[in-house]
Backbone as JSON, one array per atom type, in Angstrom:
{
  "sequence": "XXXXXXXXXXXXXXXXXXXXXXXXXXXXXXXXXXXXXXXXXXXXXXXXXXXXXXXXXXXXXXXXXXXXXXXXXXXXXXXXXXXXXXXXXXXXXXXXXXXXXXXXXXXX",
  "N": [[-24.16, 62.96, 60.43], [-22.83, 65.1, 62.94], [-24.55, 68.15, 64.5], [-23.74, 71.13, 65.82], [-24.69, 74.17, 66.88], [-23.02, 78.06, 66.68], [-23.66, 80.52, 68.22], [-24.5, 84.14, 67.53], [-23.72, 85.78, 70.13], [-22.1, 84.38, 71.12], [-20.13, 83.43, 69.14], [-18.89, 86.24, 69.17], [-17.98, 86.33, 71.69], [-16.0, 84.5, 71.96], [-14.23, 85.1, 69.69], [-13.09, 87.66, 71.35], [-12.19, 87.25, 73.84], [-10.37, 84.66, 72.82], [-8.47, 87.11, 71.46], [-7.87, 88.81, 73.66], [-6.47, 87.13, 74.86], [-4.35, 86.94, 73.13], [-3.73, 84.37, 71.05], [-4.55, 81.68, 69.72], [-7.01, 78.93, 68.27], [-9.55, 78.57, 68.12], [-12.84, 77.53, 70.84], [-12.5, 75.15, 73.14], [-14.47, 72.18, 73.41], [-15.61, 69.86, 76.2], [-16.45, 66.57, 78.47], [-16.85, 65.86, 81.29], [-17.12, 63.0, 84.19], [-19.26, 64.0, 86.54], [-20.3, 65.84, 89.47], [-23.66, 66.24, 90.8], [-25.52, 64.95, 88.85], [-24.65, 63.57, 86.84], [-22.52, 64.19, 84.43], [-20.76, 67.26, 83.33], [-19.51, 70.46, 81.81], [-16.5, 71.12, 80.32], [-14.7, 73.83, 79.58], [-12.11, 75.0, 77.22], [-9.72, 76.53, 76.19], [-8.47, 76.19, 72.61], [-5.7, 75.77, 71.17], [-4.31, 74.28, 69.02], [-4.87, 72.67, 66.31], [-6.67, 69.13, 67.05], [-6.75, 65.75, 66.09], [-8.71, 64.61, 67.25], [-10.67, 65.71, 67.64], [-13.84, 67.75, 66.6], [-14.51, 69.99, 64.71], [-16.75, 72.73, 64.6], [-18.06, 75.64, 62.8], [-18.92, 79.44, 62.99], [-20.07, 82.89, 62.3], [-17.28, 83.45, 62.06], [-16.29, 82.35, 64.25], [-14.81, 79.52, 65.83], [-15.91, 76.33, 67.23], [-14.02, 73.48, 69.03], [-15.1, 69.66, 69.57], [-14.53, 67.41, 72.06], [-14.25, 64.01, 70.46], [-15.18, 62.16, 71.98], [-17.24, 63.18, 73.34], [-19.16, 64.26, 71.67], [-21.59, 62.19, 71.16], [-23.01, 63.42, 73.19], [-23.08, 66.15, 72.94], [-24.48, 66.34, 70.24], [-26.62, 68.45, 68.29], [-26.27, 71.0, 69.68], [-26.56, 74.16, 71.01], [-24.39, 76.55, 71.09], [-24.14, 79.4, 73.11], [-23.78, 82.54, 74.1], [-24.65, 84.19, 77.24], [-25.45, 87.42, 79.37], [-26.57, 87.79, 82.62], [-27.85, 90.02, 84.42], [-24.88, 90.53, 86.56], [-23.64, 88.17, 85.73], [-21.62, 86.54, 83.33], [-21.79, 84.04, 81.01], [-20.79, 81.2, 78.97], [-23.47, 79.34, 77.39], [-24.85, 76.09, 76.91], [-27.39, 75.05, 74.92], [-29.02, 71.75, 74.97], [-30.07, 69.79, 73.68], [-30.35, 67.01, 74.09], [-30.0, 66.47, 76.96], [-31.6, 64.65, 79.58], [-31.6, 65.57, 82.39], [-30.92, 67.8, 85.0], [-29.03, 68.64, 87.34], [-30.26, 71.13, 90.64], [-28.25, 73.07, 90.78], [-27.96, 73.48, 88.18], [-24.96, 72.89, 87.5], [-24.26, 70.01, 86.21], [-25.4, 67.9, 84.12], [-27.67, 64.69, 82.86], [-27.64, 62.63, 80.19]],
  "CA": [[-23.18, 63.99, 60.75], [-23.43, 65.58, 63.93], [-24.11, 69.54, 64.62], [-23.49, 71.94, 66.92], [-24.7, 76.01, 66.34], [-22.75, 78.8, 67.58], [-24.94, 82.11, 68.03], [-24.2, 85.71, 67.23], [-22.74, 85.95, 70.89], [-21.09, 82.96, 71.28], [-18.71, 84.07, 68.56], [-18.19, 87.53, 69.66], [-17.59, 86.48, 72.97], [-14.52, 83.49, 71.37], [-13.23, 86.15, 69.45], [-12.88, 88.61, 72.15], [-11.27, 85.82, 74.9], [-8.94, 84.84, 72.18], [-7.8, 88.46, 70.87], [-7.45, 89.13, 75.09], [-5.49, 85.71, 75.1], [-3.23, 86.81, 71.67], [-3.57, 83.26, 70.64], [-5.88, 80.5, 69.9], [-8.08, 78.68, 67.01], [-11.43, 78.97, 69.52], [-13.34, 77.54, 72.14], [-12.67, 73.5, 73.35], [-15.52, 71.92, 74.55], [-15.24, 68.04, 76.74], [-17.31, 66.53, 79.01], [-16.44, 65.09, 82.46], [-18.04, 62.96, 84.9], [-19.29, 65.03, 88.09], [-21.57, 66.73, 89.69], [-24.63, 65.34, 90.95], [-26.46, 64.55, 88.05], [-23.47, 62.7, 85.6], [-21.69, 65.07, 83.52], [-20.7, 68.69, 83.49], [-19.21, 70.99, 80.56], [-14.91, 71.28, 80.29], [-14.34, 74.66, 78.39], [-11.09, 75.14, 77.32], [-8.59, 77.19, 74.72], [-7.84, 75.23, 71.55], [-4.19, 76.34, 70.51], [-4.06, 73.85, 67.96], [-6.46, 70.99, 65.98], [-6.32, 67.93, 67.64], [-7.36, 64.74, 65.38], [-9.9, 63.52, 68.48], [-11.75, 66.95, 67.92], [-14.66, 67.81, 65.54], [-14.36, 71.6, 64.45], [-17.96, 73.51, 64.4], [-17.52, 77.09, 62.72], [-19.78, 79.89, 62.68], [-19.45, 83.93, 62.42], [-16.22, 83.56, 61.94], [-15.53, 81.66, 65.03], [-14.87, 77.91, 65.99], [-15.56, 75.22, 68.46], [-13.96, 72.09, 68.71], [-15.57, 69.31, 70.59], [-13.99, 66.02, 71.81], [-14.63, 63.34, 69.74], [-15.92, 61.19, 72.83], [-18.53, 64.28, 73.87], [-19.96, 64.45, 70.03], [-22.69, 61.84, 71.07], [-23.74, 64.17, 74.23], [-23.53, 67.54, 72.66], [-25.01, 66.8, 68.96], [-27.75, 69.41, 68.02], [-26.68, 71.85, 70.99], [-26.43, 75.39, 70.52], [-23.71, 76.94, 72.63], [-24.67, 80.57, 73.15], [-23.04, 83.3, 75.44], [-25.38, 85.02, 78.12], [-25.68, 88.53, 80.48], [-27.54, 87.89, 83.35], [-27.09, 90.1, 85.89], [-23.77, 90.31, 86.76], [-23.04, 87.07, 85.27], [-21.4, 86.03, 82.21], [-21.24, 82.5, 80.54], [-21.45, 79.94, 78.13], [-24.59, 78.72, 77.85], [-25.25, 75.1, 76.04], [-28.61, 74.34, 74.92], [-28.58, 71.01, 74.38], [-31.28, 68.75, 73.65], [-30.09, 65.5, 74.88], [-30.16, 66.66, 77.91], [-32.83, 64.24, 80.36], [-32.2, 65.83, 83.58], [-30.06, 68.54, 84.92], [-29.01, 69.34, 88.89], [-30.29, 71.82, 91.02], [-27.47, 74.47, 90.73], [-27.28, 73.65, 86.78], [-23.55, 72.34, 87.21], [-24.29, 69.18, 85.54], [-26.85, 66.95, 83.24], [-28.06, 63.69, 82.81], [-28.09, 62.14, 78.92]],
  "C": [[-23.68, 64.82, 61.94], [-23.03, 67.16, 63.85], [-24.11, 69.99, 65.53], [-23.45, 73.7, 66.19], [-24.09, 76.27, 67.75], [-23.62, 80.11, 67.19], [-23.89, 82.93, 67.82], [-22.78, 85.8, 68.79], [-21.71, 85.12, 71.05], [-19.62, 83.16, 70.82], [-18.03, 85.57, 69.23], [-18.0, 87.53, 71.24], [-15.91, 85.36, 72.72], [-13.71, 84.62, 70.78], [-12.93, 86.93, 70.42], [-11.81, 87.98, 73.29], [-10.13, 85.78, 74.02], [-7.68, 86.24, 71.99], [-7.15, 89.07, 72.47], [-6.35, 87.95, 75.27], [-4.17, 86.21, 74.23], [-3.01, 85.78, 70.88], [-4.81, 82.12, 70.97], [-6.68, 80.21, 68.43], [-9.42, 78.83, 67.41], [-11.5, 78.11, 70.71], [-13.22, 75.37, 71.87], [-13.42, 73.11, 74.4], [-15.69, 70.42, 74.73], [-16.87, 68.49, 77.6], [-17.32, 65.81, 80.02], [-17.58, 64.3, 83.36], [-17.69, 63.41, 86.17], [-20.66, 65.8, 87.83], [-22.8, 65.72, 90.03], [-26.08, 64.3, 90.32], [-25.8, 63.61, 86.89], [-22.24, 63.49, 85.03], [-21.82, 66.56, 83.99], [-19.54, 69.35, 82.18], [-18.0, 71.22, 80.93], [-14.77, 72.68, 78.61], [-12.73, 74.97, 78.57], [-10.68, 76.5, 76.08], [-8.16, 75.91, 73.97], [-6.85, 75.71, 70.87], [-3.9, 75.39, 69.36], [-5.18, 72.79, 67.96], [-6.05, 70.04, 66.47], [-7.19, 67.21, 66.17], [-8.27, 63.98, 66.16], [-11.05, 64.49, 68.24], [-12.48, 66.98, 66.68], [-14.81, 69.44, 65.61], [-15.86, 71.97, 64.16], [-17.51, 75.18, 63.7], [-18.69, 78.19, 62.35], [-19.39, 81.24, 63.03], [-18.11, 84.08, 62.81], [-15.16, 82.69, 63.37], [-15.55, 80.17, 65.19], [-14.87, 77.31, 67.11], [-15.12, 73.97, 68.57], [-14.15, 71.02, 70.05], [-14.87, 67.97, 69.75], [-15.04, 65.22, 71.47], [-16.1, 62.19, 70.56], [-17.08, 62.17, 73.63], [-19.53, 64.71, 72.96], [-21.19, 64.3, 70.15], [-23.66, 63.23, 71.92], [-23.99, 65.58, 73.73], [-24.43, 68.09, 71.32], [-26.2, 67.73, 68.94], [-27.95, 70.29, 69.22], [-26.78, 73.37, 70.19], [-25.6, 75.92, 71.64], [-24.36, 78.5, 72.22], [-23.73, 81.43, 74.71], [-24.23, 84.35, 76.02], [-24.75, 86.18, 79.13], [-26.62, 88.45, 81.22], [-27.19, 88.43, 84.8], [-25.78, 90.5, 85.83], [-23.1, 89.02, 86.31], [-23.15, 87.11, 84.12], [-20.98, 84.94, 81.65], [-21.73, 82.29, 79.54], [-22.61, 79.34, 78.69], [-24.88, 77.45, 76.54], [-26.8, 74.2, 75.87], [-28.64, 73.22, 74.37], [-30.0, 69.95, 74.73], [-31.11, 66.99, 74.28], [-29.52, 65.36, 76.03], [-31.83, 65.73, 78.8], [-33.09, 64.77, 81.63], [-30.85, 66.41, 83.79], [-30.42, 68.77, 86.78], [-29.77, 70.67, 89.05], [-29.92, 73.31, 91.09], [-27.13, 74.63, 88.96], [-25.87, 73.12, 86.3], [-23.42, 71.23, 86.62], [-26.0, 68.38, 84.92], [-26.48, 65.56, 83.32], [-28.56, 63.33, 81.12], [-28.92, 60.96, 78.74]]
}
């Protein structure tokens, strides 16, 4: 069975997006190819369950990740960061082998 943690922020940053949105079940997370290293992260709004998606749920919030991104993201931890002036999703993800320069994409 594959997992995926969401942190403390993570959620209180889904809830907050949504409740600013008025609508939504949480955070949809794919996985495209691009970027100079293979892949790169597709966050979306999940307005409804898809049957391709695998639902994660934690402090009250949820992520659902496509079915075909399961292998690449199992045992990540998404997490929301302040650095700076910047604010993002951040996915720690162990099956990660190699990641670009600017961070915009990995290598599984």
């Amino acid at each position: 069975m594959a997992s995926l943690t969401i942190t403390p922020a993570a959620a209180e940053q889904i809830h907050h997006v949504l409740d600013e949105r008025g609508k939504g079940l949480g955070l949809k997370v794919s996985v495209k190819p691009s970027g100079c290293s293979g892949f790169s992260y597709v966050l979306d709004f999940a307005d409804e369950a898809d049957a391709a998606d695998v639902s994660f749920e934690a402090h009250g919030a949820r992520v659902f990740v496509d079915r075909e991104a399961l292998e690449m993201l199992d045992g990540s931890e998404v997490d929301f960061v302040n650095e700076g002036l910047n604010r993002y999703f951040r996915f720690n993800n162990p099956n990660i082998k190699d990641e670009c320069g600017c961070g915009e994409s990995f290598t599984v």
